[in-house]
C-alpha positions as CSV (number, residue, x, y, z in Angstrom):
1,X,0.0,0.0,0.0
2,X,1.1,3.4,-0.8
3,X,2.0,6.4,1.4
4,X,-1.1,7.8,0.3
5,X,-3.7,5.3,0.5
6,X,-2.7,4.9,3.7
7,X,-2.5,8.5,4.8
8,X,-5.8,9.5,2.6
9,X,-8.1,6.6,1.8
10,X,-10.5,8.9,0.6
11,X,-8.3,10.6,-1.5
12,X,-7.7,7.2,-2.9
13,X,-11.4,6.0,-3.5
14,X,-11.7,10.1,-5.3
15,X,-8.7,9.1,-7.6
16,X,-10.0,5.4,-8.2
17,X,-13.8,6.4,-8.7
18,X,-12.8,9.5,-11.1
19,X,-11.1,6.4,-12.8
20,X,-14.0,4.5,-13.0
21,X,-15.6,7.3,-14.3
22,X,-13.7,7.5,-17.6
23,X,-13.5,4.1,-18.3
24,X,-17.7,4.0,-18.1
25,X,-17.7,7.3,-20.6
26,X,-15.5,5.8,-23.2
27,X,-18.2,2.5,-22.5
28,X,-20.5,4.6,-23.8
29,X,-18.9,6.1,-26.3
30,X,-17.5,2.5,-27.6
31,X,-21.4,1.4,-27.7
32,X,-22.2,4.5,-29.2
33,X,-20.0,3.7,-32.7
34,X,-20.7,0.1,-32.4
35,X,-24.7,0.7,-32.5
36,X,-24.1,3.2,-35.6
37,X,-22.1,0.3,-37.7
38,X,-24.8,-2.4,-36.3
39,X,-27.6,0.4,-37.6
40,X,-25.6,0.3,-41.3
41,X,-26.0,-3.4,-40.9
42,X,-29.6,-3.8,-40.3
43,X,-30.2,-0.5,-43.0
44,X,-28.9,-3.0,-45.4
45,X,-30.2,-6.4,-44.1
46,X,-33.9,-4.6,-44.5
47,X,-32.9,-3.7,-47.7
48,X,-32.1,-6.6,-49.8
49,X,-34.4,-9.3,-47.3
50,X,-32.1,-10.5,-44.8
51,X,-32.6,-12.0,-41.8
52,X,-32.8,-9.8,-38.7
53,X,-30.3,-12.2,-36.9
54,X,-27.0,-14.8,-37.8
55,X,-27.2,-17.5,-35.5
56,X,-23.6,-19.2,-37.1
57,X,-22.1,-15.2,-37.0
58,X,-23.2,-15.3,-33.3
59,X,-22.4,-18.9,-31.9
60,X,-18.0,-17.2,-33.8
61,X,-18.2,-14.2,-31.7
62,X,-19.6,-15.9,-28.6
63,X,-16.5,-18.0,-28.8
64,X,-14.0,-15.6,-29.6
65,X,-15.7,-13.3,-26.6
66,X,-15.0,-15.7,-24.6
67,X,-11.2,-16.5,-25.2
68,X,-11.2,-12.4,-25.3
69,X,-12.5,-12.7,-21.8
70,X,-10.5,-15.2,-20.6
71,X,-7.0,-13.7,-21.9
72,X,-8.0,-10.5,-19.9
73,X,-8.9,-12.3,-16.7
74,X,-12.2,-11.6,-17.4
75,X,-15.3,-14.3,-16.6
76,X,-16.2,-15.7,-19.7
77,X,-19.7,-16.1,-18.6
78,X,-20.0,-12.4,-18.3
79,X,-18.5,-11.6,-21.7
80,X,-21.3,-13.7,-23.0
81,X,-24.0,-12.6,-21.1
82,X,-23.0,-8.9,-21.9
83,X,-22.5,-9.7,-25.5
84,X,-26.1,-11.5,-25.7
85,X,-27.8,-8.1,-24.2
86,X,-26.0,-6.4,-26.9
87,X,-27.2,-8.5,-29.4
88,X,-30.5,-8.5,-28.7
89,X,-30.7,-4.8,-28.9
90,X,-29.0,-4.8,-32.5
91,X,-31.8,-8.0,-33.4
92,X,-34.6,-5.6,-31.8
93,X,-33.6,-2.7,-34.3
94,X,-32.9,-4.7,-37.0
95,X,-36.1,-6.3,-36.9
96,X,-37.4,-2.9,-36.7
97,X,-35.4,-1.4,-39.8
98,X,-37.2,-4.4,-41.8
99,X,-40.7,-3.1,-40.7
100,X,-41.1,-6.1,-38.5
């Protein structure tokens, strides 16, 4: 433990939370561009017929999420679950874009 954590926990938690803080902003910002691309996607899927979702383009990115995950020391479970939620949002708009 540092000088400073020890002498000024609170000054600590400030430092760690304004970290926190950043990292959830540029969260948001990552969504942000992803959703525009996924938009693109499903502009184009509605166009020419396609379906709203890809099971087999799933199932790859699942398992690559997952060895993602697990080279950052991150539960793999999570990385799915997370990445499901996303998907379902970009399935929900798609569907949407096609009329449906």
């Amino acid at each position: 433990m540092t000088d400073t954590a020890r002498d000024d926990p609170q000054a600590t938690l400030l430092r760690l939370r304004g970290s926190i803080d950043n990292i959830d902003a540029a969260l948001i910002h990552m969504l942000a561009e992803r959703f525009k691309a996924t938009q693109q996607v499903g502009l184009m899927k509605a166009e020419h017929r396609m379906p709203a979702s890809d099971p087999a383009r799933e199932e790859q990115q699942i398992a690559r999420l997952r060895r993602l995950a697990v080279d950052a020391d991150l539960d793999p479970e999570f990385a799915e679950k997370w990445f499901n939620f996303v998907v379902a949002e970009v399935i929900r708009h798609h569907t949407a874009a096609a009329g449906g």
